[in-house]
C-alpha positions in Angstrom: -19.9 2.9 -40.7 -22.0 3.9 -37.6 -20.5 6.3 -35.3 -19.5 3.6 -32.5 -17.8 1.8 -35.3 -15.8 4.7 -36.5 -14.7 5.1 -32.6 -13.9 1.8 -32.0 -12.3 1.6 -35.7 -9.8 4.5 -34.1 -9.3 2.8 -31.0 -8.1 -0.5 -32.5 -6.1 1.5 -35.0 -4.2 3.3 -32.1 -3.3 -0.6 -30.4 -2.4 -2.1 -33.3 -5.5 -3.2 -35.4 -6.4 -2.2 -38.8 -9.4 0.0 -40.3 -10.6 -3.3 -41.9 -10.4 -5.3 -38.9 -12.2 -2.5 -36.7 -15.0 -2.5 -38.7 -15.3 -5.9 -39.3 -15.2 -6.8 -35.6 -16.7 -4.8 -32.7 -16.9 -8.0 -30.6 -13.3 -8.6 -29.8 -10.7 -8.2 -27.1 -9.5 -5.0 -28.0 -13.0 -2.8 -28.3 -14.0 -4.6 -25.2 -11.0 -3.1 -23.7 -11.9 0.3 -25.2 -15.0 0.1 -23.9 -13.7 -0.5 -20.4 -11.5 2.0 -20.8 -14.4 5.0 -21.9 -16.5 3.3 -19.0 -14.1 3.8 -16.3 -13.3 7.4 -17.0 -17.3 8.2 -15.8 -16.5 5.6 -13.0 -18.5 7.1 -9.8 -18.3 4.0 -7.7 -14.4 4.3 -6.2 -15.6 7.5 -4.7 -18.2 6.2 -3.2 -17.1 2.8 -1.6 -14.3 5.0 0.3 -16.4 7.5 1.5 -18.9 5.0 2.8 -15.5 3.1 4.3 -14.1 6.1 6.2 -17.2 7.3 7.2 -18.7 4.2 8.7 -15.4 2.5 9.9 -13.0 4.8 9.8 -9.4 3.7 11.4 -9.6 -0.7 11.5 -6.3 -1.7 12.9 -6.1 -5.5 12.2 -7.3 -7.6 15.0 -9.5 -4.8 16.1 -13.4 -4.2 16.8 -13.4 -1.9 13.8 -11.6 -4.3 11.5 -14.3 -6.7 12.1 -16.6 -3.9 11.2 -14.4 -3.5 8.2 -15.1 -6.9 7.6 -18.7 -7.1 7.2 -18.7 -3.7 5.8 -16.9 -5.5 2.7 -18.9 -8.3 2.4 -22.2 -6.3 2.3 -20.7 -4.0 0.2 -19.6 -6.5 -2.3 -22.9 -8.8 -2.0 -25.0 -5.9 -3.0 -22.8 -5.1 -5.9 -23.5 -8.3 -7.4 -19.9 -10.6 -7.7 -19.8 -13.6 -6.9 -18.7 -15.9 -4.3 -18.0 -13.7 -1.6 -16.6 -14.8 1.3 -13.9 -14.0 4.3 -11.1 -16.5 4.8 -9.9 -16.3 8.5 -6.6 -15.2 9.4 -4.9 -15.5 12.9 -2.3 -14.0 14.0 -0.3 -12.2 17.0 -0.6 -8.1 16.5 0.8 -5.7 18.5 -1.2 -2.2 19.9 -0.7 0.9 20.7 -1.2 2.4 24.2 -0.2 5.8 26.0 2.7 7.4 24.3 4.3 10.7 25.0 7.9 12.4 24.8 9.2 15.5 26.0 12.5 17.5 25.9 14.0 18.1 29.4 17.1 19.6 28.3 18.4 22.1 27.1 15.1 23.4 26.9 11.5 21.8 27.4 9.1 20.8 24.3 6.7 18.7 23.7 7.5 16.6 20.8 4.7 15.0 18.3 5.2 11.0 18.4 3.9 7.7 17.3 5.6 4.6 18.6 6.8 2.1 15.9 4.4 -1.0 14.9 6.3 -3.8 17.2 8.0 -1.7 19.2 8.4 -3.2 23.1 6.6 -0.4 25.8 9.1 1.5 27.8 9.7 0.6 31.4 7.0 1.8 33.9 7.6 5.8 34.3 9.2 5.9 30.6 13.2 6.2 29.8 14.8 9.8 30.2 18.2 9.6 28.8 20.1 12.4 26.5 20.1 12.0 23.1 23.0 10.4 20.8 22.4 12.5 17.0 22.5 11.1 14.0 22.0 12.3 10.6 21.7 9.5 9.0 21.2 5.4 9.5 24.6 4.5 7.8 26.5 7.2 10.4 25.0 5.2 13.2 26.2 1.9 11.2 29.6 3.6 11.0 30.1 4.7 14.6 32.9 2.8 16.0 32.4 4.8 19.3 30.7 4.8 22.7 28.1 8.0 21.9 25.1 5.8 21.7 25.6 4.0 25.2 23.3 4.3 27.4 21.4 7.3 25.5 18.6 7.9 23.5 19.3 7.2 19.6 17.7 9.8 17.6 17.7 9.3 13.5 17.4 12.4 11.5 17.4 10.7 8.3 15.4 12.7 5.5 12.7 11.5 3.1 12.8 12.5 0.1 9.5 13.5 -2.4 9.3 11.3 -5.6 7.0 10.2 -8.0 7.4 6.7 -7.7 8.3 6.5 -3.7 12.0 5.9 -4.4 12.8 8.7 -1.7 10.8 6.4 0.8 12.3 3.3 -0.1 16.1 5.0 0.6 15.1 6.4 3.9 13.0 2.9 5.0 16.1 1.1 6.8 15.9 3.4 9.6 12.4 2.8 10.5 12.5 -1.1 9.9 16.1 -1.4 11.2 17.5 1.3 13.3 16.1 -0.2 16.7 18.3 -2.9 15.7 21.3 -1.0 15.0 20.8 1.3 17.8 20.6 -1.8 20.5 23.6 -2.8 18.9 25.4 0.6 19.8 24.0 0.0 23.8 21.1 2.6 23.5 18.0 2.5 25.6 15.8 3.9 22.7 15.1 5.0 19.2 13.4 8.4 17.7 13.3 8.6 13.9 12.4 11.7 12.1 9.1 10.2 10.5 8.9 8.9 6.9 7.4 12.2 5.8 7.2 14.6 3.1 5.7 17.0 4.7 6.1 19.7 7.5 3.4 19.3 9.2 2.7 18.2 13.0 2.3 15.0 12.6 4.2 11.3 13.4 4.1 8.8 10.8 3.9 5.2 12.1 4.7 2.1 10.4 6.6 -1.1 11.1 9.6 -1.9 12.8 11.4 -5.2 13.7 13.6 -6.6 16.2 16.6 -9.7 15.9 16.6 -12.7 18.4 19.9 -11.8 19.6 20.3 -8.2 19.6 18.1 -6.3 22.8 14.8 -5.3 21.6 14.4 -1.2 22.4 11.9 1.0 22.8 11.5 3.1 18.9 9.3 5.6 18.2 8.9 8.3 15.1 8.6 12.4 15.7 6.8 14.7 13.5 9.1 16.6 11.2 9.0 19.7 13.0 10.3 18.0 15.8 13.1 16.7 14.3 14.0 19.7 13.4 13.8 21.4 16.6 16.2 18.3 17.7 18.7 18.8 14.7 18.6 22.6 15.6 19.5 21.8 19.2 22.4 19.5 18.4 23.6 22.3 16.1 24.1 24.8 19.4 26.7 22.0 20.5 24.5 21.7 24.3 23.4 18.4 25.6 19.9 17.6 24.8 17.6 15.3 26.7 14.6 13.4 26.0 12.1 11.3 28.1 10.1 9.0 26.5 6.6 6.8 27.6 5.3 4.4 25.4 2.5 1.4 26.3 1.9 -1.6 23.8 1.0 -4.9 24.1 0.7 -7.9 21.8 -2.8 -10.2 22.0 -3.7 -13.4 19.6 -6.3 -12.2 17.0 -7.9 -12.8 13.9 -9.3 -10.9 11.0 -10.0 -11.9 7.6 -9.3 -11.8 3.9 -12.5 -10.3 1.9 -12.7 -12.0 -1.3 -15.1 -12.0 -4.5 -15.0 -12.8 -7.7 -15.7 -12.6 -11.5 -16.3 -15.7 -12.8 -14.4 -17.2 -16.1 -15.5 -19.0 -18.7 -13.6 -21.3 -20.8 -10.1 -20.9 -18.1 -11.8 -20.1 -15.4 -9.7 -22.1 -12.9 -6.8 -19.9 -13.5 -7.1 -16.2 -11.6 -6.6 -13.0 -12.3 -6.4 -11.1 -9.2 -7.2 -7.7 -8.4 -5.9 -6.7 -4.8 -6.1 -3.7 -1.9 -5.6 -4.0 1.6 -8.4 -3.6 4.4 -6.9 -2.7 7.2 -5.4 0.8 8.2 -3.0 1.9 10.9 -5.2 3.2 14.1 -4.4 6.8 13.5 -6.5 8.3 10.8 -9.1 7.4 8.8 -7.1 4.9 6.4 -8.1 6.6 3.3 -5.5 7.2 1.6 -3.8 4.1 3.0 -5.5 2.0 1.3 -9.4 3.2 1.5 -8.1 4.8 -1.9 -7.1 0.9 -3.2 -10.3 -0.5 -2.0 -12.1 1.8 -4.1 -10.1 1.3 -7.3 -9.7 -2.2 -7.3 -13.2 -2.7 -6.4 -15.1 -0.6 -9.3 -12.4 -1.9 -11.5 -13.6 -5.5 -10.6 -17.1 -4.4 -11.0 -17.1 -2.7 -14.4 -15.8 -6.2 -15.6 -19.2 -7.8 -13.8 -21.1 -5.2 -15.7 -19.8 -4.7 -19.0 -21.6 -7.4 -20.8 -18.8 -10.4 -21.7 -17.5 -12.6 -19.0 -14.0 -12.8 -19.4 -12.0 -16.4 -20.3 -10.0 -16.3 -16.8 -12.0 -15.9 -13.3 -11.1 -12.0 -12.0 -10.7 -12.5 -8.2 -10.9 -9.4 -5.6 -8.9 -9.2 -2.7 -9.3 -7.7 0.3 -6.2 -8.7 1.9 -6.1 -8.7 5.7 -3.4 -6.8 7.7 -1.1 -5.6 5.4 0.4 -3.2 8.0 1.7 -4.6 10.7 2.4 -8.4 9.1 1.1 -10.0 5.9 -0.9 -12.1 7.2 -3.8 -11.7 4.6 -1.2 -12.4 2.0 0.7 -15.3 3.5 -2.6 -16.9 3.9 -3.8 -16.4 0.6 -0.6 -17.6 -0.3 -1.1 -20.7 1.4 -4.7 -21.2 0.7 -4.6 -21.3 -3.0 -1.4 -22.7 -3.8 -2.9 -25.1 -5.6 -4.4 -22.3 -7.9 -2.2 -21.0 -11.2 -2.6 -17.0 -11.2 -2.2 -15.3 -14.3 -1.2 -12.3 -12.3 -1.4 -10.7 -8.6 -1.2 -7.0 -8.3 -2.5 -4.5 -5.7 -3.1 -1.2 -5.5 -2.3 0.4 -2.7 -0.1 3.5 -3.1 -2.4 6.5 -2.9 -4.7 7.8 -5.0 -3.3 9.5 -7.4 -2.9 9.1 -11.2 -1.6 5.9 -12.9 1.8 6.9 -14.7 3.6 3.7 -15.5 3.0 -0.1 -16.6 5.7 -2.4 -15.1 5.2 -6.8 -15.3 6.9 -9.4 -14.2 5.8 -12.3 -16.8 7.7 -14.8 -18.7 9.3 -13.3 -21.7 6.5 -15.2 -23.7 4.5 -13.5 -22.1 5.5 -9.6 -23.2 4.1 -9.2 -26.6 0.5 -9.4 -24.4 2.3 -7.1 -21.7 2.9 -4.5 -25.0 -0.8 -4.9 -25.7 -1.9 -3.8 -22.4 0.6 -1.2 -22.7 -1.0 0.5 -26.1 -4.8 -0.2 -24.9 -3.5 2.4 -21.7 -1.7 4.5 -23.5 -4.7 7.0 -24.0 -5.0 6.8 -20.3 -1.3 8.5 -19.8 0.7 5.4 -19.3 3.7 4.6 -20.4 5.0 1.0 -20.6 9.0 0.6 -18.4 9.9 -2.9 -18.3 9.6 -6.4 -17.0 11.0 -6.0 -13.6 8.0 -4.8 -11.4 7.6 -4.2 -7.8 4.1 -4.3 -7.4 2.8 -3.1 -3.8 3.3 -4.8 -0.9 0.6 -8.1 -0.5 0.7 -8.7 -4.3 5.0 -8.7 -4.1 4.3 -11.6 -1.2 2.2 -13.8 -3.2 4.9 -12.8 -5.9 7.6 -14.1 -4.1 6.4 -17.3 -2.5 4.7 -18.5 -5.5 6.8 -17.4 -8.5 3.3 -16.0 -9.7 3.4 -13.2 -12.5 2.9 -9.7 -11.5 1.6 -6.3 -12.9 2.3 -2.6 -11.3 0.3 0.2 -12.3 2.5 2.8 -10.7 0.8 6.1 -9.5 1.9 9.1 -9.2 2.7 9.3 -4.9 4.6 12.4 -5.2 2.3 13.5 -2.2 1.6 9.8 -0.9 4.4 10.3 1.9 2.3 14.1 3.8 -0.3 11.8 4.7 0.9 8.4 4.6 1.2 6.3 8.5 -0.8 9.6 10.1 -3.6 11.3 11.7 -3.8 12.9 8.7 -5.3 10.3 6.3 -8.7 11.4 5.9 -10.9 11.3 2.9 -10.2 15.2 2.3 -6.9 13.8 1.0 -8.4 11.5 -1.5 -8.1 12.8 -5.0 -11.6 12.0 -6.3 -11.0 13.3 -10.3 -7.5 10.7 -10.5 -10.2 7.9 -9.5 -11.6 7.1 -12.6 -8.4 7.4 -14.7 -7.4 4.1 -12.1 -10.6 2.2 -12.5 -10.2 2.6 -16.0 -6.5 1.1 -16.0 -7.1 -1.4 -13.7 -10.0 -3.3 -15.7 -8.7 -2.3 -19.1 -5.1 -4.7 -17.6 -7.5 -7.4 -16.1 -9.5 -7.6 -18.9 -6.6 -8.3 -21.5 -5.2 -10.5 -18.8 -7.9 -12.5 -18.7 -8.5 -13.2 -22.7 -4.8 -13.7 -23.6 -3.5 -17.1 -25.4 -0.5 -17.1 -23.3 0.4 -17.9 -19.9 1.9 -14.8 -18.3 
């Protein structure tokens, strides 16, 4: 036995396979997947596609000039690489942006506070609201208050985020972001300040969405740094009134934008998909590469070391660029809608950061789990433990999840530090981890490959 042989012989002995088989056979699923695998851990492409992205088109709000430069930055990007049918599927859609924005203390003392208004949020009255501020610690004291506090003031949530591995802390804390304006109109208040979404201390605000309910008032809502919610929670603690005056400009216009798409074609099931997903669009503070420049890269080398490695797999591997995942779902509604008609043997994204791939979640028919336990052993040299059928994958892939009742996969990474940078000026490439790259790429086509080839519907 050569030395390949003997390697592969290992590899298939470690999912499963015996000595006899691996040397018999180096032309099936499982050393194909090995090979991936050993491929993808040299993987230099991720890197590169999101350094080009931030560098060339940095921030791309949806509906935006850059977005559109976004745009046909992917479609060049993936032509050149080679896959096949690329193409952009339009997307319209109302989106709100951002204008002037400022806040200051006016009493007891004067600070300048650190602020980003809310995705959605209405603007402030011409000259901005000055009001003093109603303190809460939490979003379920506010719930809770049966009193008159909030009336008339400024509502300011100091809710705290807390650092996890699997943004658990982020998902507790959310309700205030998505829901306190709500909850604060509700109480008569003029405004909302959250403490950010954060898990850092640094000076800066974290954006993100927010909504509003036909029948309660829509206020203003903004987020503050997490140094200047402390400052706020320190001045509450001296028991003196504490004012706050607050500016914001947005506006909402029609636009469009567009879902980047390419593909791997199939063979013998090639009308069923396996889909490989990231978002496109950023938030307009930052560079967006973290959030999800990091995604774009992963799911796109993954995608391409399938093109390359030499076997087209059974099902057609699709790669989604989905359009404004921030501020809407638009991209994945109108995926959702477009290919309906479509069966997907799985939808997953990645768009959590980029660090390394810790856990393997599905959400397949119970058929459908002996495959999933496959997967699971052929990444288990990667780090990756399996943890069940009940995942959450990230955000556009849990849409097309939803509406369609199509299976999912969630290879969950490590975003202990995915909440410092996440929403912020602070997203730059600098904050990319470029050695957990490959260790995704590798994942990512090893679960798409086996996907692809199985017997059974997931």
């Amino acid at each position: 036995m050569n030395l390949d042989r003997r390697r592969f012989a290992l590899a298939l002995a470690a999912l499963g396979a015996t000595p006899l088989a691996a040397a018999q056979t180096l032309d099936d699923d499982l050393v194909h997947a090995a090979l991936l695998r050993e491929r993808g851990l040299a993987d230099t492409l991720a890197y590169s596609l999101i350094e080009s992205l931030v560098t060339e088109v940095g921030a791309r709000p949806a509906g935006s000039a850059s977005n559109a430069r976004a745009v046909q930055w992917a479609l060049a990007q993936l032509r050149r690489l080679g896959f096949a049918k690329v193409r952009a599927d339009e997307v319209s859609f109302s989106i709100w942006q951002r204008g002037a924005e400022s806040a200051q203390l006016t009493a007891p003392y004067a600070h300048r506070l650190t602020l980003l208004g809310l995705g959605n949020t209405v603007p402030t009255p011409d000259g901005g609201i000055e009001a003093e501020v109603a303190w809460y610690p939490d979003l379920e004291a506010l719930r809770s208050d049966t009193s008159e506090r909030a009336r008339g003031r400024i509502v300011v949530i100091d809710q705290k985020t807390e650092r996890s591995r699997d943004g658990s802390g982020y998902g507790r804390a959310i309700g205030m972001r998505t829901g306190g304006a709500v909850e604060a109109a509700r109480h008569g208040a003029v405004a909302l300040v959250i403490r950010s979404l954060a898990t850092d201390h640094d000076r800066f605000a974290h954006t993100g969405s927010m909504r509003y309910e036909p029948s309660v008032p829509r206020i203003p809502a903004a987020a503050m740094s997490v140094p200047d919610a402390d400052l706020i929670a320190r001045l509450h603690e001296r028991g003196r009134p504490v004012s706050l005056r607050l500016a914001l400009a947005s506006r909402q216009v029609d636009a469009r934008s567009h879902n980047v798409i390419a593909e791997v074609p199939g063979t013998d099931l090639a009308g069923e998909i396996v889909q490989l997903g990231a978002h496109l669009d950023s938030w307009d503070v930052g560079h967006g590469a973290v959030d999800d420049g990091a995604g774009i890269g992963i799911a796109t080398a993954a995608a391409k070391l399938l093109l390359d490695s030499g076997r087209r797999p059974r099902r057609t591997v699709r790669l989604v660029l989905f359009a404004n995942e921030e501020n809407g779902f638009d991209g994945a509604n109108g995926y959702a809608e477009r290919y309906k008609d479509e069966p997907h043997q799985l939808v997953s994204e990645s768009d959590f950061g980029a660090g390394r791939i810790w856990r393997l979640r599905s959400r397949v028919r119970p058929e459908a789990l002996e495959r999933i336990a496959l997967i699971g052993r052929a990444l288990a040299p990667l780090g990756i433990e399996p943890a069940g059928n009940d995942a959450s994958p990230s955000p556009d892939a849990g849409v097309l999840m939803r509406r369609r009742q199509w299976p999912a996969l969630e290879l969950t990474q490590d975003g202990s530090d995915y909440f410092d940078v996440h929403h912020t000026e602070n997203d730059t490439l600098d904050k990319v981890d470029a050695k957990a790259l490959p260790q995704n790429v590798a994942a990512w086509a090893v679960a798409a490959w086996l996907a692809a080839q199985s017997d059974v519907r997931f």
